[in-house]
Structure formats: C-alpha cells, structure tokens
VOBA-1610 file (N, C-alpha, C; in pm, whole numbers, padded with zeros to 5 digits, always signed):
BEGIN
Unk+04803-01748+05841Unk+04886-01780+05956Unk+05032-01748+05926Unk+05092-01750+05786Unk+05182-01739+05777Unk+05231-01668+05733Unk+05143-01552+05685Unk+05130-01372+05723Unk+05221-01321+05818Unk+05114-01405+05908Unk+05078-01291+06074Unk+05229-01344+06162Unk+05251-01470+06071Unk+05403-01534+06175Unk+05533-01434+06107Unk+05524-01340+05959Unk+05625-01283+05854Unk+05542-01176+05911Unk+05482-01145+05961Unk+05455-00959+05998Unk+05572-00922+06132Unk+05581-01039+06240Unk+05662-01054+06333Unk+05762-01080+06322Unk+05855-01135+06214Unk+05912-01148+06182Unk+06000-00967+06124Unk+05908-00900+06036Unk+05969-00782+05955Unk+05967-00667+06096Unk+05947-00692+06177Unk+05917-00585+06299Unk+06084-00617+06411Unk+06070-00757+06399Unk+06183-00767+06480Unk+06345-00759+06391Unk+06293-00807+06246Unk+06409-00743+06118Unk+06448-00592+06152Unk+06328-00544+06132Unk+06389-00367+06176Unk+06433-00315+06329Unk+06439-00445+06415Unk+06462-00406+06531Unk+06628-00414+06536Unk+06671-00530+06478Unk+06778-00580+06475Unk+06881-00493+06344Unk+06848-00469+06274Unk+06912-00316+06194Unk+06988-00237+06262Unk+06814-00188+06374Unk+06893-00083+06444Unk+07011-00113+06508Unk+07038-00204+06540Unk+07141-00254+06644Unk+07277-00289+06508Unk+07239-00248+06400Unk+07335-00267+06306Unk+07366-00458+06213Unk+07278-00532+06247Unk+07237-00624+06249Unk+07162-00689+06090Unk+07206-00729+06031Unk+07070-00805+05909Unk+07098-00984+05940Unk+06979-01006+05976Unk+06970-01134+05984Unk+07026-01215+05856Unk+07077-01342+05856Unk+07131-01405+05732Unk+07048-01565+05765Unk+06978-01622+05631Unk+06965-01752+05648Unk+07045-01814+05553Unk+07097-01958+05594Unk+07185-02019+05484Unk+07131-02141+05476Unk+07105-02200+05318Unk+07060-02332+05314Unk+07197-02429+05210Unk+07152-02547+05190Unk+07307-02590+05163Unk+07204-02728+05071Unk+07220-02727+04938Unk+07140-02843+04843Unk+07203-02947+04782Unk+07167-03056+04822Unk+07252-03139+04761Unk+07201-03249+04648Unk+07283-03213+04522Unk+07194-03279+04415Unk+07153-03184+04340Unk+07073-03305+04225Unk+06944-03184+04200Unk+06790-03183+04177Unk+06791-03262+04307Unk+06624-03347+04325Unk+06560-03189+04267Unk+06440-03154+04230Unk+06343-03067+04161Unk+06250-02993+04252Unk+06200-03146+04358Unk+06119-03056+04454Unk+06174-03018+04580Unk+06324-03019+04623Unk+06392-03017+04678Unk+06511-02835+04646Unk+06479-02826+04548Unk+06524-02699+04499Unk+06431-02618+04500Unk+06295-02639+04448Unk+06184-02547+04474Unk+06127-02494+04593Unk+06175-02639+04675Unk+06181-02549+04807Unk+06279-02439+04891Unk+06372-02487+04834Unk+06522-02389+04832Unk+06465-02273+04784Unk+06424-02236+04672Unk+06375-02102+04618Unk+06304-02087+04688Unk+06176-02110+04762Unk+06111-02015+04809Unk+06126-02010+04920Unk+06170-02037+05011Unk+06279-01980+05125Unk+06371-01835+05085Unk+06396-01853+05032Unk+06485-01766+04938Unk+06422-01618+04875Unk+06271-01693+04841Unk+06207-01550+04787Unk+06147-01504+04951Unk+06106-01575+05021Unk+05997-01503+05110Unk+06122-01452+05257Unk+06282-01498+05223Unk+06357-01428+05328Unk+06353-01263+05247Unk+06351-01223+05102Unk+06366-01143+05052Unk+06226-01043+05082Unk+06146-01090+05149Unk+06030-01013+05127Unk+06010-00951+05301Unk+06096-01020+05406Unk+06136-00946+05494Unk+06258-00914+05550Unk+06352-00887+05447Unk+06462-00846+05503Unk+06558-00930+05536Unk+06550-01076+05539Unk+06670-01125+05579Unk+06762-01203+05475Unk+06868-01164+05485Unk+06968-01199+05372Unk+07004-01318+05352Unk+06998-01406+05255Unk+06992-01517+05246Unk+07169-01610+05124Unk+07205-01731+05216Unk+07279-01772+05122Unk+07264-01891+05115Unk+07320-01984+04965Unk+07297-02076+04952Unk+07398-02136+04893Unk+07441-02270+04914Unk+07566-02391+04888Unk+07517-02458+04808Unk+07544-02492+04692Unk+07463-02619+04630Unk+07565-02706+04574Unk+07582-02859+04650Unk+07660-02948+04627Unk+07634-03042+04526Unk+07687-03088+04405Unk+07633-03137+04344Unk+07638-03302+04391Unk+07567-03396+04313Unk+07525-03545+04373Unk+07613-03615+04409Unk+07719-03607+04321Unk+07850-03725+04309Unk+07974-03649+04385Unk+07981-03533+04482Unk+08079-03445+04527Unk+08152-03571+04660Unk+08042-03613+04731Unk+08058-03669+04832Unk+08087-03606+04942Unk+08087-03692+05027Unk+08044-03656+05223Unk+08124-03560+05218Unk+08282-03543+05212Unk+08363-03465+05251Unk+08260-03287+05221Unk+08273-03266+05085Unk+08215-03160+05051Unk+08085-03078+05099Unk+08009-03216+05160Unk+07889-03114+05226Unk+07918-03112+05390Unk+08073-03189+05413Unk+08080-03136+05563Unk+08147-02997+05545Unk+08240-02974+05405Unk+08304-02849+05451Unk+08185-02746+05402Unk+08071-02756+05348Unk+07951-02635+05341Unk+07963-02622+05488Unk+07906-02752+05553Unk+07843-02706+05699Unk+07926-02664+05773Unk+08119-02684+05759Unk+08227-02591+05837Unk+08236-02436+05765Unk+08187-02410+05668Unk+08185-02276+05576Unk+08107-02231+05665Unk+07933-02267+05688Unk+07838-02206+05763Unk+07890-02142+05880Unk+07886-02265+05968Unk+07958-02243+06098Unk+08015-02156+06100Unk+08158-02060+06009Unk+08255-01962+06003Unk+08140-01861+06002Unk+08074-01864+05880Unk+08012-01722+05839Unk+07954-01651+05954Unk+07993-01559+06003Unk+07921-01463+06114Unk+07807-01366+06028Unk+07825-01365+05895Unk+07678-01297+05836Unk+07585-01469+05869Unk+07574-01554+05836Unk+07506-01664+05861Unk+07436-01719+05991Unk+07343-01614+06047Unk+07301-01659+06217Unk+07183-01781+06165Unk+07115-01844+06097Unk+07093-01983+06106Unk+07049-02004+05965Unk+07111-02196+05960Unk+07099-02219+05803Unk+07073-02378+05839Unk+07028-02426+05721Unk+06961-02529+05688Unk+07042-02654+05614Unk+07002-02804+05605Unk+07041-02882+05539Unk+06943-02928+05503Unk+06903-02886+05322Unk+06781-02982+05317Unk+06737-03072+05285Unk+06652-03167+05320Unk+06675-03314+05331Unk+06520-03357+05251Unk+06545-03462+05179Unk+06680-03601+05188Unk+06771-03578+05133Unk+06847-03635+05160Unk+07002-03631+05070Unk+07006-03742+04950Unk+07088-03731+04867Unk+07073-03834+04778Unk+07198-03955+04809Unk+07148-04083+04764Unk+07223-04173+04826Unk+07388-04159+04816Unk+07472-04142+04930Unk+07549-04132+04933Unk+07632-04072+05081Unk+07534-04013+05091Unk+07555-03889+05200Unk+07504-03909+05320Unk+07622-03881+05441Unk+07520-03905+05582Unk+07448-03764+05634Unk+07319-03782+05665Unk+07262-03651+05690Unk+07279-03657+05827Unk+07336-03786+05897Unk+07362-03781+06078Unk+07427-03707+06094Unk+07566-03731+06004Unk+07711-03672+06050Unk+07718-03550+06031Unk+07639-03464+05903Unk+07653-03310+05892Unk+07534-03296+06000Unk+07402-03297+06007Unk+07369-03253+06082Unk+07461-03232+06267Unk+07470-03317+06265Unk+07619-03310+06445Unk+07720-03232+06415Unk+07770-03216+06289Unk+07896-03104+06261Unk+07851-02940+06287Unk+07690-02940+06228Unk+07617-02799+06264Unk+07655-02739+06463Unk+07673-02621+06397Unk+07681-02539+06508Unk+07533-02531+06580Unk+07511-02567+06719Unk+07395-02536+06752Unk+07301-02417+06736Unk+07400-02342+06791Unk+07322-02240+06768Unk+07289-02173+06613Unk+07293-02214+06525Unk+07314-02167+06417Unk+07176-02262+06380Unk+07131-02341+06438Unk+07017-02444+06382Unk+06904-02376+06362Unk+06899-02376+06205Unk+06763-02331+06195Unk+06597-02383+06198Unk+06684-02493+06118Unk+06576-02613+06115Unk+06496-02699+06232Unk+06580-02666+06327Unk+06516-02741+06477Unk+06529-02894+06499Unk+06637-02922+06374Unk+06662-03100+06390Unk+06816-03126+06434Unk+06894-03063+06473Unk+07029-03059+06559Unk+07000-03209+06668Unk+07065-03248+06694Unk+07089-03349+06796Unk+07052-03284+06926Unk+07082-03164+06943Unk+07059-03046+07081Unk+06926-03018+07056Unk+06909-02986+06958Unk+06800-02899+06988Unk+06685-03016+06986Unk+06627-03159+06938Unk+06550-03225+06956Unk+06535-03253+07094Unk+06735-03301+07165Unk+06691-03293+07314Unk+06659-03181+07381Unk+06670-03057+07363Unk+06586-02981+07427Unk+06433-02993+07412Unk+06378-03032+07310Unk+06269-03039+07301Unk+06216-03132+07366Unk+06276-03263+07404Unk+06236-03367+07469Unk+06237-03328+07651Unk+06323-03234+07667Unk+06351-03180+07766Unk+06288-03045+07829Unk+06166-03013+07728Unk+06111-02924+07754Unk+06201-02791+07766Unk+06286-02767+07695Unk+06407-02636+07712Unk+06380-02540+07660Unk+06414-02471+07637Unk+06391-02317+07498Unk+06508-02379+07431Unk+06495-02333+07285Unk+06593-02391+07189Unk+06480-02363+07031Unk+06566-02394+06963Unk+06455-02384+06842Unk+06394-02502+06785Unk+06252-02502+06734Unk+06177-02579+06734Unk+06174-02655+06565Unk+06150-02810+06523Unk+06145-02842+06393Unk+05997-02773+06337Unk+06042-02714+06218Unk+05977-02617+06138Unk+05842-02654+06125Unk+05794-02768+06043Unk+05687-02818+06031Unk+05602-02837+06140Unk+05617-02931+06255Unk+05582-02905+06393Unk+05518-02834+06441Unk+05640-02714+06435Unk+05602-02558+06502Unk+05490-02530+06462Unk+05516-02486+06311Unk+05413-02433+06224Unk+05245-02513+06241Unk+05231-02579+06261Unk+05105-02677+06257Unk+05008-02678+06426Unk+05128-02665+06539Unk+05111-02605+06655Unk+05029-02456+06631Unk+05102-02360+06563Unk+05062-02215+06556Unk+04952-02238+06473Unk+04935-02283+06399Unk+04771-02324+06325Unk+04754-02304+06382Unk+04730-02413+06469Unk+04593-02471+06534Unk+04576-02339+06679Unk+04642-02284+06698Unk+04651-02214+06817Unk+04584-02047+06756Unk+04632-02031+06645Unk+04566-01920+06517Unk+04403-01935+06513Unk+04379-02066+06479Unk+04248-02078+06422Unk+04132-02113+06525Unk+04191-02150+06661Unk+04130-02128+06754Unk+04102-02298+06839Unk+04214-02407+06764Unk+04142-02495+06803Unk+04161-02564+06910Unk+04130-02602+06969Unk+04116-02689+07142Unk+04260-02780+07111Unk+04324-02778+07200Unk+04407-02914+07191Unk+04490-02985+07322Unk+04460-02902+07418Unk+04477-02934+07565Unk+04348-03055+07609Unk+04420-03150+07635Unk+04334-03292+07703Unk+04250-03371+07585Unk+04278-03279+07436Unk+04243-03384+07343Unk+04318-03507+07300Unk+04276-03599+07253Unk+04338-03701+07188Unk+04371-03636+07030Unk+04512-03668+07040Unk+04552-03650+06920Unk+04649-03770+06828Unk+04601-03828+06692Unk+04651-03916+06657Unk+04809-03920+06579Unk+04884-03924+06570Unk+05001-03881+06458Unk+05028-03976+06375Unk+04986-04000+06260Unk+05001-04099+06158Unk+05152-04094+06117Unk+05241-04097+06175Unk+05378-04156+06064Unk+05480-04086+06228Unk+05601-04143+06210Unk+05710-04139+06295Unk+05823-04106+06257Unk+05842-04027+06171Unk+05980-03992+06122Unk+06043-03856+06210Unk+06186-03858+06204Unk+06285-03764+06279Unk+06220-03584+06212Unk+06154-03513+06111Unk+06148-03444+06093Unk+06002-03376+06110Unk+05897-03462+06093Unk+05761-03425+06156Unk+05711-03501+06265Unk+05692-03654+06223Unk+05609-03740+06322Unk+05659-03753+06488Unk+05759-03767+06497Unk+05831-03758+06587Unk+05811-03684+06697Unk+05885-03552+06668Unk+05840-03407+06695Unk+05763-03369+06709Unk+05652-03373+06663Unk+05497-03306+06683Unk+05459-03373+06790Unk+05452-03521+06800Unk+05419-03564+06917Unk+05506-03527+07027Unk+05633-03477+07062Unk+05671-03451+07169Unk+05636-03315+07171Unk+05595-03213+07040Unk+05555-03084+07073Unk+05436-03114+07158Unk+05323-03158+07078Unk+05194-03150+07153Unk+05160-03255+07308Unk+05262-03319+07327Unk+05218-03345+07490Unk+05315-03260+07641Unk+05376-03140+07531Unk+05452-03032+07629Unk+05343-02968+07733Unk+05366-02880+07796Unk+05300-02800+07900Unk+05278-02664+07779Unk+05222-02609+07815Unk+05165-02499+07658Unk+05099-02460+07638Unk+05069-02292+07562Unk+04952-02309+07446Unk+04947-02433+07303Unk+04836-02459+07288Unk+04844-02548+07189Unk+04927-02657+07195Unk+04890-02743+07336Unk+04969-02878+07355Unk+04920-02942+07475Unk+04972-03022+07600Unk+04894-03071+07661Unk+04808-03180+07640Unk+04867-03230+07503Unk+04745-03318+07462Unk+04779-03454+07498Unk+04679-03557+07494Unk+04739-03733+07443Unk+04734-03730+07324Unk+04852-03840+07301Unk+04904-03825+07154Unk+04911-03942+07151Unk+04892-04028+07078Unk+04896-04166+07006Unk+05010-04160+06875Unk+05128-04207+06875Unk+05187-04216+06744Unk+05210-04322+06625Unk+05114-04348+06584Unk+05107-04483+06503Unk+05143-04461+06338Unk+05196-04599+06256Unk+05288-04597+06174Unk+05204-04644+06020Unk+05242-04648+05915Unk+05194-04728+05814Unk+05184-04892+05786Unk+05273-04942+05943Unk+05288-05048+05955Unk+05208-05125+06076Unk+05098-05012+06104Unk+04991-05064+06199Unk+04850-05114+06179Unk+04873-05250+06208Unk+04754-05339+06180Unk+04618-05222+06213Unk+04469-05223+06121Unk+04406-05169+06154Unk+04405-05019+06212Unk+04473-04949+06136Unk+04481-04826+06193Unk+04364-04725+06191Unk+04296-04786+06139Unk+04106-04688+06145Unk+04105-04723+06284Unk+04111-04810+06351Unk+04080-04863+06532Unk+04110-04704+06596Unk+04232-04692+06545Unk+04305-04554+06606Unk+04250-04443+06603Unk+04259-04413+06446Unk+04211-04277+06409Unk+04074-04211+06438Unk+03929-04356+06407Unk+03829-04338+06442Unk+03808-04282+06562Unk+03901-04227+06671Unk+03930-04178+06790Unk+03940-04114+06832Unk+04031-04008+06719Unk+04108-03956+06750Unk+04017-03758+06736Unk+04055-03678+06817Unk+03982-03550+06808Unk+04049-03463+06708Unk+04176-03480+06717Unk+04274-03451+06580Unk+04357-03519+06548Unk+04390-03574+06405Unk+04465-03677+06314Unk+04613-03531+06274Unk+04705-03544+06269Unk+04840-03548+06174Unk+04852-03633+06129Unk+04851-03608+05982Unk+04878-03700+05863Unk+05041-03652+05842Unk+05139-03760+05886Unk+05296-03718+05895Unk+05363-03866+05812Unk+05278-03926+05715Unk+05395-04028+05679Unk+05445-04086+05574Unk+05377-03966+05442Unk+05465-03949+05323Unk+05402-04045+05218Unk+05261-04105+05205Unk+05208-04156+05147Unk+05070-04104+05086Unk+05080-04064+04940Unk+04948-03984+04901Unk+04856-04101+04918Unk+04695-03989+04985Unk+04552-04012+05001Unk+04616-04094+05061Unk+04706-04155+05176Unk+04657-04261+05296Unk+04573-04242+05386Unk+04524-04125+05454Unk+04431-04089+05473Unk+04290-04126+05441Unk+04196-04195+05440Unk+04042-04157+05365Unk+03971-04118+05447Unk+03836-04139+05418Unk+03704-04079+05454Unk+03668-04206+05568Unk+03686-04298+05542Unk+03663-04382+05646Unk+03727-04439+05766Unk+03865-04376+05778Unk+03937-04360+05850Unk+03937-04231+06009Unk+03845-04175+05940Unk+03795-04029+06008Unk+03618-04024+06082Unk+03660-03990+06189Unk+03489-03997+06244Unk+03459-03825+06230Unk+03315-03825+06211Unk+03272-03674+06137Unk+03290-03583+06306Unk+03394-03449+06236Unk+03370-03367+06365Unk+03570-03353+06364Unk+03630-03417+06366Unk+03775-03444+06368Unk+03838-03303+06285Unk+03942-03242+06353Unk+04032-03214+06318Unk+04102-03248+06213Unk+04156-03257+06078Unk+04308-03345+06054Unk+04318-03191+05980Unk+04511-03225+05997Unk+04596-03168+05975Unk+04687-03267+05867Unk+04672-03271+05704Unk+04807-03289+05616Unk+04908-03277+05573Unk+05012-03310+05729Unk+05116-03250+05718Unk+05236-03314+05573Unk+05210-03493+05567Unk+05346-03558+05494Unk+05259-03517+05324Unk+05405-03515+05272Unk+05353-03507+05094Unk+05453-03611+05083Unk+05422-03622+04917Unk+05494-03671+04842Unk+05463-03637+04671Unk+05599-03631+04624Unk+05620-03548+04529Unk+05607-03660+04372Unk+05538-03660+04304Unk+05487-03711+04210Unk+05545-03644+04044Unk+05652-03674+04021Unk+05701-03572+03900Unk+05698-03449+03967Unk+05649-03347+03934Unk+05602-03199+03942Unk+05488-03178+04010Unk+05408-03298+04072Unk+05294-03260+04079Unk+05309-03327+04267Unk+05243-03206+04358Unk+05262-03241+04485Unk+05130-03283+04568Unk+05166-03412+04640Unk+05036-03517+04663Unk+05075-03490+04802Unk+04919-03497+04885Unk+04936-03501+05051Unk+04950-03595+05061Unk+04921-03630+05226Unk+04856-03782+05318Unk+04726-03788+05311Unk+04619-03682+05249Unk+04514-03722+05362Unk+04405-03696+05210Unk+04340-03779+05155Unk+04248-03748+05068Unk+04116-03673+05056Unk+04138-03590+04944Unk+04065-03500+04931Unk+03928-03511+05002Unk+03809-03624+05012Unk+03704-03611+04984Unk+03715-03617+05186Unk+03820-03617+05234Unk+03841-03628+05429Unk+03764-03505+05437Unk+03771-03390+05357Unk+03711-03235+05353Unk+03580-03274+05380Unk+03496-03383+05332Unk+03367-03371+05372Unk+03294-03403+05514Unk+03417-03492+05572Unk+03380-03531+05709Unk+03444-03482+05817Unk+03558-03398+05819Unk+03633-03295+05959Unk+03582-03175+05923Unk+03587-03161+06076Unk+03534-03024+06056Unk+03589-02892+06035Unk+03744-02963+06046Unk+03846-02883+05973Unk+03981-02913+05936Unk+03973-02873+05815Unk+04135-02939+05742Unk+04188-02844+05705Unk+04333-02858+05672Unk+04396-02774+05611Unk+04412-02773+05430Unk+04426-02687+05391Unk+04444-02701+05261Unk+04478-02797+05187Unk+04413-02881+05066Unk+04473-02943+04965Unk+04594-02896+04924Unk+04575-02772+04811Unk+04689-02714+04792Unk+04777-02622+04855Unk+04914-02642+04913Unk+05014-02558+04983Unk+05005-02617+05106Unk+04883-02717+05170Unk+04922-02737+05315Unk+04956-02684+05428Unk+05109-02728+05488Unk+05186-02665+05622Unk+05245-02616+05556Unk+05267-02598+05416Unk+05399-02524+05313Unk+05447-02379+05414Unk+05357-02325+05383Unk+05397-02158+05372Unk+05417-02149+05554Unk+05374-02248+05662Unk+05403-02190+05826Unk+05502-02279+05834Unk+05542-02353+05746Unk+05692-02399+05748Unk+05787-02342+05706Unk+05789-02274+05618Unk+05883-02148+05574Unk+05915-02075+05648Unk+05803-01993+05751Unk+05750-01887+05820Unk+05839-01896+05925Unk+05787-02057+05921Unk+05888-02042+06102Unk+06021-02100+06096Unk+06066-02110+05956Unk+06192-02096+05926Unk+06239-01995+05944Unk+06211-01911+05875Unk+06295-01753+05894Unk+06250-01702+06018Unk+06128-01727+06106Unk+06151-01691+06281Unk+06254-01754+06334Unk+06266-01891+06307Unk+06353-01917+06366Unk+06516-01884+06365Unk+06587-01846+06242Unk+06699-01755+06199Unk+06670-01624+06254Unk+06574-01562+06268Unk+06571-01367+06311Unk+06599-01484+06488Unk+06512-01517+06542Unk+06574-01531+06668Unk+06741-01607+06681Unk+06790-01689+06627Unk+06909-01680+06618Unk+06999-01540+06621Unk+06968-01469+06525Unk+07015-01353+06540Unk+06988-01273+06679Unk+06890-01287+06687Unk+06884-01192+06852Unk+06929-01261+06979Unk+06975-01392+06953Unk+07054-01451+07068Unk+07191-01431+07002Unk+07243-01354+06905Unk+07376-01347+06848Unk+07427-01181+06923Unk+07318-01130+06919Unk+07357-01020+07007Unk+07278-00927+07147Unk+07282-01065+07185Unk+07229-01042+07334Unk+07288-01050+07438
//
C-alpha cells in the first residue's frame, strides 16, 4: 500500500520539476528520545527515494519553548520548505499547542494544525492526519467494506483516535461508517468490541487488544505502539491473528502508509504552492 501511495507520489515529483519545482519536507526534533529520531530518519530516507528534498531542525531538550518556536518561524520563511512536521511528543517542557498554531497552514504536513483538524470536522479539502489517512487507504487498497459498518476506535487521542473517527463517518470512499470511540478507561470494553465489524487499536498500550476481546470474522487494524527500549510493541496481541479475518502486520504496522502519506501530503502542498 505504501508502494502504490510512493509510485504517485514520484510521478507527480516529476511533474512538479517540470514546472521548475522540487518539493521540500521539513521536520523539526526535539530532544533525543531514540524512537522519535528513528522515525525522523526514515522520513528522511524514503523522501530521498522519491525526490523530495528534505530538511531537518533538531532542538536539543533543555533549549526551551522560545527555540522550537523560532524552528517553526524558520519553516514558515523557507520557500524551499512546502510542508514540514513537528514530531511529537515533546519532552517535558515544551508546548506542542503553541508551535503547532504558530505553523503556517498551509505548510501542514502532518494534518494536526488547528485548521486543518477543523476542516476535517468540516468535511473541507485540507490535508489529512497521517496515520488516519494511511489506515483509510488500507482498507480501501485491500478491498474492505466500511460504508454502514460498525467500526470500533479503541483510544481518543488528538493524533490517531480522534481523527480516524471523524475520517471514517465522512461521506467517501472508505468511510460512511458508525464509529463508536471508546477509551482505556471504559468499563467492560469487550461489550463494545465484541461488536464491532472493524476494531482500531489507537491507544498506546502493548497487547491491550486480546483474543477475547474480538468476535471471529472482525477486521482490526493496530494502529497505537509503544516503544519498549528499542523494541516496538502494538495495541493489539499477536495471537488476535487467529480470530480476524484480517489484521495488519505485527511488525511495521501503519508505519510505512504513515510515512507515505506524509510525503503525499508535502508533494500536494507543493502543487497548491504553484497553482
């Protein structure tokens, strides 16, 4: 899927050339969390593998607020920079409200701007949060039903849980659905899930997910991780593989159509930069 989303991507790269054009993504790191940089790199390698030029800010922990607002006033300037990133979490210290609102809209790559969520709530064109997107185009790739299904979203946070549920009850391919959004703090949440035609696992707790949480035939999608030393843990436990009838990967997950539709989302920045 996240091929076929970087094949469209290198087609509309060479479109935008012609016009004298190289797309630029910019990401901006703060700290030096481990799995938080690794994701920085490979953003970094896979803008290199279609063409779009990539820069990066890296603030160190103790710099403070001031310093990662003037990255995000640096961004803003750069006219090589048509969309860049803040990547999150931040380490304690830092408001990720206030830089994110300092971001230039249009420059949002990430799809978590204050604008661009209300467009999304608003049903607008605007750019979409990465993870989200990406998990939408799955399911729309692999062929699966999701108009008038029940769909469950395990976790509520501003960067997946949230979002996905206002993606998937849009008007759409791959949406239309009922969506249920329930939390880690919900009494009996098998009541729910046992329900549900597809589960998002969105809420950052390895194997919360099990086997008995899932009725055989279900969808789930493992979207939340959590990062364990070096070693990267989903939501949704392994042995869930024996009872849906389709999951996404243990290893790599939404990884790689989150990337994907990172850098779609920067090449279209760029083509609203010279349109």
């Amino acid at each position: 899927m996240a091929e076929a989303i970087l094949d469209d991507v290198r087609t509309r790269v060479a479109a935008l050339e012609t016009k004298g054009v190289t797309p630029g993504l910019g990401t901006i790191l703060v700290g030096d969390d481990g799995p938080s940089a690794s994701y920085v790199a490979r953003k970094h390698d896979t803008c290199a593998t279609v063409g779009v030029a990539s820069f990066n800010i890296e603030i160190p922990a103790d710099a403070g607020q001031q310093a990662l607002l003037d990255a995000i006033t640096e961004f803003n300037e750069n006219p090589a920079v048509h969309g860049y990133i803040l990547q999150l979490p931040l380490p304690d210290g830092f408001d990720a409200g206030e830089a994110l609102a300092l971001m230039d809209p249009a420059k949002d790559a990430d799809g978590l701007h204050p604008e661009s969520l209300g467009k999304l709530v608003l049903q607008e064109d605007g750019p979409l949060p990465c993870t989200p997107a990406g998990i939408q185009a799955m399911l729309i790739h692999y062929g699966i039903e999701v108009a008038g299904k029940h769909v469950v979203v395990v976790g509520r946070g501003p960067t997946l849980g949230r979002p996905m549920a206002l993606l998937l009850t849009t008007k759409g391919p791959g949406a239309n659905a009922a969506v249920t959004v329930v939390h880690s703090g919900v009494k009996d949440l098998a009541a729910h899930t046992l329900g549900a035609d597809i589960i998002v696992a969105a809420v950052g707790i390895p194997n919360f997910i099990t086997p008995d949480m899932v009725s055989p035939g279900t969808v789930v999608v493992s979207g939340g991780i959590t990062w364990e030393g070096k070693k990267l843990l989903p939501d949704v436990d392994e042995a869930v593989g024996d009872v849906a009838s389709w999951i996404t990967p243990r290893l790599g997950g939404v990884g790689p159509t989150t990337v994907a539709m990172l850098i779609r989302n920067t090449v279209g920045a760029a083509e609203r930069s010279v349109s």
